[in-house]
N, C-alpha and C positions, 0 to 999 in steps of 0.2 A: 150539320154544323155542331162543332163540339161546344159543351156545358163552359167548358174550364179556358175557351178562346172567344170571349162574344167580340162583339162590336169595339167595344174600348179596349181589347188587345188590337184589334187590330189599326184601330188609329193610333194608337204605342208605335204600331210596326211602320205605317206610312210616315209616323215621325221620324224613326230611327233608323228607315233604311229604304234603301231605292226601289222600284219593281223594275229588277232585270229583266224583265222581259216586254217592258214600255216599245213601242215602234220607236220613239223619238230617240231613245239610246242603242237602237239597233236591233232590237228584239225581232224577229221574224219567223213564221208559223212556214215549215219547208217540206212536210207532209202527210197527212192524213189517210185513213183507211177507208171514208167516206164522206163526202160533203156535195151531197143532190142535192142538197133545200138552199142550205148556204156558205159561203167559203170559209176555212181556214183562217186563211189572212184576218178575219178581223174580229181574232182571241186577242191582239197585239194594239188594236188598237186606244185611244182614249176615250174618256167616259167612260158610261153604262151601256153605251146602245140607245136608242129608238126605236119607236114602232110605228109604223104608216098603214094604218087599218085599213083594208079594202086596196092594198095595191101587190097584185100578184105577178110573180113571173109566171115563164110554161110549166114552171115546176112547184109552183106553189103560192103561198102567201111568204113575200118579201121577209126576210130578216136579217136583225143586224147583228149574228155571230154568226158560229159554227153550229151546223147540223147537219146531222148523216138521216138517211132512211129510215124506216120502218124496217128493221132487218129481225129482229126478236122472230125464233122459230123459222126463218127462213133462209138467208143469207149465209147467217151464224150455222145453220145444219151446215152445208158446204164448205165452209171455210172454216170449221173448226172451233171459231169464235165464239168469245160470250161478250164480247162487249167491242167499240168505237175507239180510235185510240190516232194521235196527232203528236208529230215532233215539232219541237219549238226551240229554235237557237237565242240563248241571251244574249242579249246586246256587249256582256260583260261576264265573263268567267265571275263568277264567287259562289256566296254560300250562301244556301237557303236557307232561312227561317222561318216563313210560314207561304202557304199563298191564298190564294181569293179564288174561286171559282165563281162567278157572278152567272146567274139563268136571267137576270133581269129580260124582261118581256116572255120568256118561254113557261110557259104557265103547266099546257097540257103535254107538252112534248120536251120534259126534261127527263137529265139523268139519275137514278134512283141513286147510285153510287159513282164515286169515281177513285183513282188513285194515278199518284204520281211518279217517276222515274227519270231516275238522271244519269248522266254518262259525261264523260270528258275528254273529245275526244279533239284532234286539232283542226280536223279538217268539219263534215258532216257526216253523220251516224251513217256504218253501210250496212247490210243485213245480219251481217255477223257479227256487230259489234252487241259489247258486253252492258246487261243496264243494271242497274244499281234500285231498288225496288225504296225511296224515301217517307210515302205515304203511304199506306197500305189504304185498301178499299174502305173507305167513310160516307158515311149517308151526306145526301144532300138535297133541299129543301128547292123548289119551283121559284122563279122568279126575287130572288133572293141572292144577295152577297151572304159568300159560303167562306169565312176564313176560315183557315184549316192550320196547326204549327206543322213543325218540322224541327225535329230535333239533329239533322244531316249535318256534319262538321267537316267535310270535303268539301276539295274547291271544283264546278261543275259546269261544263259547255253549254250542254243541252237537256231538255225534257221532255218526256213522253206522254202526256196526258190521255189516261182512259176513262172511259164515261161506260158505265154499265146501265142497261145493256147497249142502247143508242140515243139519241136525242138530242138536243140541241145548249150550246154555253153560247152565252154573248161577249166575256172577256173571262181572260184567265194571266192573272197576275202573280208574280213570284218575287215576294220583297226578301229584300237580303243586301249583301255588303259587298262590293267590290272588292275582289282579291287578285291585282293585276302581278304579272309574274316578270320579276326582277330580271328575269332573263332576258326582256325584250328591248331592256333601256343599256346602252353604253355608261360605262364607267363616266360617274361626272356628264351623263348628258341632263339637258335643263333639261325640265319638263313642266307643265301646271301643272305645278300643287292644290288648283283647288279643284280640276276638272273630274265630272264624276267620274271619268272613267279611270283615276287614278282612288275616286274613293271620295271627293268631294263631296261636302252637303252642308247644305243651309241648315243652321239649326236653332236660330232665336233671333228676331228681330223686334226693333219698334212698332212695326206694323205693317201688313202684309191684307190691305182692302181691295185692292186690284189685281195681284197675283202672286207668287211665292217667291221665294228668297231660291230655293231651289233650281230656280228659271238662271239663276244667274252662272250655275256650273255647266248647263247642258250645251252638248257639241254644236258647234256650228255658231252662226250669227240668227240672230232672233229672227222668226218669220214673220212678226208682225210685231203691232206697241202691246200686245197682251203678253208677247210671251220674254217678257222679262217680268221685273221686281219694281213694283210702284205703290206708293203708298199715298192714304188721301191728304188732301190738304190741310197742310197744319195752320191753325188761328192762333198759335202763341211763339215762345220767342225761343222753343227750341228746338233740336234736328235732330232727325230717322237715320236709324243706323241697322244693319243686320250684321250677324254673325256667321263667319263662314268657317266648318272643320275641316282642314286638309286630307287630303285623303293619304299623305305621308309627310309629316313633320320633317320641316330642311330649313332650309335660307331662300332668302330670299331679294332676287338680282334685277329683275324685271315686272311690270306691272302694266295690261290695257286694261281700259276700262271705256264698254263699248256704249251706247246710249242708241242703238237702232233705234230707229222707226219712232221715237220720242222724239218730238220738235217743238211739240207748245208743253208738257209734261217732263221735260228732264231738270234737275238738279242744275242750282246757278253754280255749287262747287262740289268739293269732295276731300275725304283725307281719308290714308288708312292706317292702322294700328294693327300690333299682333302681340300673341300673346304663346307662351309655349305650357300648356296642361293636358299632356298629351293621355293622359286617363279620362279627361273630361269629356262627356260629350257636349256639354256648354258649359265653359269657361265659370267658375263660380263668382261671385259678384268682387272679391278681394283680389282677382288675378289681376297681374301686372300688365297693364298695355303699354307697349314699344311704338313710338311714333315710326313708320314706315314710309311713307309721304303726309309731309304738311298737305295745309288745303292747298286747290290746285281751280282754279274756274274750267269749267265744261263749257263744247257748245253743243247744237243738237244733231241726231242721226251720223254718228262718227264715231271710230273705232278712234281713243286716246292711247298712246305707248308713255311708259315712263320708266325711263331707266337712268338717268344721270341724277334723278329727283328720289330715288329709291335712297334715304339718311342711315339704314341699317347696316352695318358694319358685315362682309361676305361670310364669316362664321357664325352668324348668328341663327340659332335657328327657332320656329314658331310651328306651332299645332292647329292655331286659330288665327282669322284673321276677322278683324271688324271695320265694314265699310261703312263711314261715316258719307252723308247725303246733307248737305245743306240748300236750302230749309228743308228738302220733302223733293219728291219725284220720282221719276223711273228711270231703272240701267237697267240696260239687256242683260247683258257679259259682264263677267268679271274674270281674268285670270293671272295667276298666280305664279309666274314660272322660276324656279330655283333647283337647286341639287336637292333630292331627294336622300333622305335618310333610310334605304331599303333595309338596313340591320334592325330597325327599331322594330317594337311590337306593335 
């Protein structure tokens, strides 16, 4: 772990940018050079991992990442090798700016080094394809979140993660910025503007005690009342709002606004505002908010549409938008659908 990235870089980076390689946004581990002890698959997942002391497979003592063999001096004579190594498709083409290598529970059986690689390719990496070396080999620490930066300024499909010489990671995260490619939207098609996968993010709320404002951009409909944006119960006379950054500043023509799985917990109304500061990553306290929809009453576990209720005039366009919650509760979903402004920066 480097001197000049501890801990509080990298909660900067969890604030400022997604981990493309989360399961939930698509991220998936499609293949490795080794994994006797434990799979692949669950570098991608969420949390840190677990450890269930005393419970073994045929192969070992259970864990909950990635680990290849004992291969040092043996394996590696045959195959050439000096080290463990795993491709990883992001949920979302962009750019890296740092990632997380977490050993959390591998204590005796971690990587002494690893390093990173990326490629961009449309389909998945075939043997010949070309890799892009982003990390170079860096120590890394036993049972430990290992942030690591990344100075890489391309936009990139996939990654290669090696682990020298073999051992075991429990998650491996690659925070960075959605950089969805104009090519794949029609002239004037709508799209959410706030969906991460066009580059959405939560970025400032009133309060976030039950879960994150982030919950509100990710694909699909919520799979339970945790994984949206709820906040506690307010005792005074005024109301929870977050802040949402578009992932491309446009207009805006249409608005749901989902409340899954919230039935005694949702918001009695709601209103949205927006704001166009498109340098900003939260809006400064002086910016101008645009009424988008007055308040509107909710009820509970329903996807809401609103489009005849949208007061914003079709050329108007916004960077940010803030969903106001009265008094307090939980939304799943929120999305944002208008013409995208692809020429902007």
């Amino acid at each position: 772990m480097t001197d000049d990235f501890d801990r509080a870089a990298m909660d900067d980076f969890q604030f400022r940018y997604i981990n493309l390689l989360a399961e939930r946004v698509g991220g998936r581990a499609i293949n490795c050079s080794d994994q006797w002890f434990a799979s692949c698959d669950n570098l991608v997942k969420p949390g840190r991992g677990v450890f269930k002391a005393g419970e073994f497979t045929e192969k070992g003592q259970w864990m909950d990442g990635w680990e290849s063999r004992r291969s040092f001096g043996r394996q590696f004579r045959m195959s050439q090798l000096d080290h463990d190594w795993c491709v990883l498709r992001l949920g979302f083409a962009g750019r890296i700016h740092g990632v997380d290598v977490d050993t959390h529970h591998f204590r005796g059986n971690a990587p002494l080094q690893v390093a990173v690689d990326a490629t961009h390719v449309k389909l998945d990496p075939e043997p010949d394809t070309q890799w892009t070396e982003i990390i170079p080999r860096t120590d890394v620490l036993p049972d430990e979140q290992n942030p690591i930066p990344c100075d890489s300024t391309e936009r990139w499909t996939h990654l290669r993660l090696r682990i020298y010489p073999d051992g075991g990671v429990a998650r491996f995260r690659a925070y960075g910025e959605v950089m969805p490619d104009p090519s794949d939207y029609l002239e004037n098609e709508t799209v959410d503007l706030a969906a991460v996968g066009i580059g959405g993010r939560g970025v400032a709320a009133s309060d976030e005690f039950f879960s994150s404002t982030d919950n509100l951009v990710m694909p699909g409909r919520g799979v339970n009342m945790g994984d949206g944006w709820e906040t506690r119960r307010r005792r005074d006379e005024f109301n929870d709002w977050a802040i949402i950054k578009l992932g491309k500043r446009g207009t805006v023509r249409k608005v749901i606004l989902d409340t899954a799985h919230l039935r005694g917990n949702f918001p009695d109304r709601f209103s949205l505002e927006g704001c166009l500061e498109p340098d900003a990553q939260v809006p400064p306290e002086d910016a101008v908010w645009t009424p988008i929809i007055n308040q509107q009453s909710l009820c509970p576990d329903r996807e809401h549409t609103y489009t005849r209720e949208v007061l914003c005039p079709p050329e108007q366009k916004f960077s940010h938008v803030r969903l106001n919650i009265f008094p307090d509760g939980g939304v799943s979903r929120l999305r944002v659908f208008g013409i995208a402004d692809w020429d902007a920066a």
